[in-house]
N, C-alpha and C positions, 0 to 999 in steps of 0.2 A: 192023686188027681193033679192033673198039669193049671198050675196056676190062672191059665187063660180061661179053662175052662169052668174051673172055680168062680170066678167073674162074672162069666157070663149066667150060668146058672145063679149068683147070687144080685146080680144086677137085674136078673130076672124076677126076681123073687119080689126085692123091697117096689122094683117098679108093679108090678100085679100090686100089691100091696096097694100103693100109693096111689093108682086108679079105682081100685076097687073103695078106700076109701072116699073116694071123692063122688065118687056116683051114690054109695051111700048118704052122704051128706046133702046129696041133692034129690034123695029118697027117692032113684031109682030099684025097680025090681034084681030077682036075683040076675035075673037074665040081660038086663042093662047095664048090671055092673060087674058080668062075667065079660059081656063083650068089650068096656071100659077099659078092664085090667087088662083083657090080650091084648089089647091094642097098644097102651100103653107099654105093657112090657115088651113088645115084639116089633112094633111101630118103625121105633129110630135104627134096629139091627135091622131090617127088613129093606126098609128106603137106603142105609149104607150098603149092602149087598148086591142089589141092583143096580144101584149106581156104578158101582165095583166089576159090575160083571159076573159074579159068585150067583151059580143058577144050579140047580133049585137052592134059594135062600136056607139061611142052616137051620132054623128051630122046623124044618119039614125035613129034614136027615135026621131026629131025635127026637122020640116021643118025651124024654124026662124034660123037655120044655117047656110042655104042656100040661106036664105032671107039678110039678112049681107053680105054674101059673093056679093051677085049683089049688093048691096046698094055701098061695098068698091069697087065695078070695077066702078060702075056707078060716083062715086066721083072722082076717077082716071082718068075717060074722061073729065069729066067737069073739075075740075080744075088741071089734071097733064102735060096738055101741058104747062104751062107756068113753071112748079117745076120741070119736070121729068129728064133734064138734071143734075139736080142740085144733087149732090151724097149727101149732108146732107140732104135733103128731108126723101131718103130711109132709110139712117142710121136712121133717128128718129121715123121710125115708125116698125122698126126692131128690135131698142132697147128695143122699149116699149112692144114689142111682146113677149118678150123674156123673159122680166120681169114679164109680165101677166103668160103666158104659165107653165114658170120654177113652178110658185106657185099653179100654176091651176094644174098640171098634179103630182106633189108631194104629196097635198091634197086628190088628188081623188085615188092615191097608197097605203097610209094610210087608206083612207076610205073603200078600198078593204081587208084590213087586213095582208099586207107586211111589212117587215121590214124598221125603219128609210134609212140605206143605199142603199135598193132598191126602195125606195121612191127616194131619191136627185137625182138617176141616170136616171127616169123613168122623173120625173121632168126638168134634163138637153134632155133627146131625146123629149118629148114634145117642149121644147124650140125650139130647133135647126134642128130636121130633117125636119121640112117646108122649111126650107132655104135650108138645103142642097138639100133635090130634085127640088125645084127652081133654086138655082145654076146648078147642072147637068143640068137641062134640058136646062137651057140657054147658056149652054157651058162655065157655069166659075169653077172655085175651090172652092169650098164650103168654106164658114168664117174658119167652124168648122178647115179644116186643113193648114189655113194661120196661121202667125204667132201670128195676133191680138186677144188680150183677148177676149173670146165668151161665150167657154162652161165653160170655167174656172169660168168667173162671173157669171155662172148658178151654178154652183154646190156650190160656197162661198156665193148664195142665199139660197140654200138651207141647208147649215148647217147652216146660222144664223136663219133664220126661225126656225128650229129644237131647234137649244140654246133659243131663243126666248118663244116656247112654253112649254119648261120645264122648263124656270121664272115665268111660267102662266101668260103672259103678257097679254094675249087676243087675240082670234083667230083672227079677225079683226085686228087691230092693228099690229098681229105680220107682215100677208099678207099684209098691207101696206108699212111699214118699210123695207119690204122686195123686193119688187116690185121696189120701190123708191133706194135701196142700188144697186137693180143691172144696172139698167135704169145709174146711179151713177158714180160706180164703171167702167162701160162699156164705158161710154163717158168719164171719165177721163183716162180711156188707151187709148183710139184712140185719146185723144188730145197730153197726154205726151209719146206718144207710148211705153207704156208698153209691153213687152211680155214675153215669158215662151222662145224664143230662148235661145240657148248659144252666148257668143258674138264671133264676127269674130274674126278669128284669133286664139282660143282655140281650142286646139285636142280634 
C-alpha cells in the first residue's frame, strides 16, 4: 500500500473518530453523529480538492472511504462511552489527524502541479477544516480561531517537510518526521500553553 494512501485512509479513520466522539458527547443521535464524523473526516480533503480543481473529489473514486468512516463511528460506540467524557481522548485523535491530513493534502497539491507555498496552505485547510465544520455544527469555535497552537503546527509541518525534501532525505521519511513534529509540537503547546496571543495587558 503506497504510503500516501495509507494517510489518507488513516487520517480518515482517527478524524470519523474524533467527530463521532464529539457528537457523542454532546449526545447526539446515531444519525448526528454519523453525519459529524463524515464530515469531519472528509470536510478538509473535500474543500482542498475543489479548490485544486481535483473533480470528482477523491473519497467519491473509493468506496473504502466510507467503509472507515463506519468502521471509526462503529468503534466510537463500542468503546467511547467509557472515553468520551474524557477531552484528552479527543485531542489525541485530532492531533493525529492533523498530522496525517497537513502531509496528505500537501503531497497531493504538489502532485497536481502547484506551487510549494500553495502546497503548505492547501495542506493546513486539509488539516483543519474537518474540525472547523465539526465545531460549527456542534455549536463551538472552531480550534482554528482559539488561541491554541493548530494551524500554526500545520503550516511549521509543512515547511519542514518542504526543508526536508530539498535535503532529499526521502519521501518516506521526510512524511514521517513530519507527521511525528506536528502530532509534537501540538501537544507540547496545549501542555505548556503556547500561543500566538499578545500578552494581557499590551496595547
Amino acid at each position: 500500500m503506497d504510503i500516501i494512501y495509507f494517510f489518507d485512509l488513516a487520517g480518515t479513520l482517527v478524524f470519523s473518530i474524533s467527530g463521532a466522539l464529539t457528537a457523542i458527547e454532546r449526545k447526539f443521535d446515531v444519525f448526528g453523529a454519523s453525519v459529524i464524523a463524515f464530515v469531519t473526516a472528509l470536510g478538509g480533503g473535500t474543500i482542498r480538492d475543489v479548490l485544486i480543481g481535483r473533480q470528482p473529489v477523491g473519497w467519491m473514486l473509493d468506496t473504502n472511504y466510507l467503509i472507515v468512516i463506519a468502521v471509526g463511528i462503529l468503534l466510537s460506540y463500542l468503546f467511547g462511552t467509557g472515553v468520551h467524557k474524557v477531552r484528552r481522548t479527543l485531542f489525541v485523535f485530532d492531533t493525529i489527524g492533523i498530522g496525517l491530513y497537513t502531509i496528505l493534502g500537501l503531497e497531493k497539491t504538489l502532485g497536481f502541479g502547484l506551487s510549494a507555498p500553495i502546497a503548505v496552505i492547501m495542506g493546513t485547510v486539509s488539516a483543519v477544516f474537518g474540525g472547523v465544520l465539526r465545531d460549527v455544527l456542534c455549536s463551538e469555535v472552531p480550534l482554528i480561531f482559539r488561541k491554541e497552537i493548530y494551524a500554526t503546527a500545520c503550516i511549521a509541518g509543512g515547511l519542514l517537510f518542504l526543508a526536508l525534501s530539498a535535503l532529499e532525505l526521502g519521501r518516506d521519511a521526510a512524511m514521517l518526521m513530519t507527521v511525528f513534529f506536528i502530532i509534537i509540537l501540538r501537544s507540547l503547546a496545549v501542555k505548556y500553553k503556547w500561543n500566538l496571543s499578545p500578552r494581557d495587558g499590551q496595547g
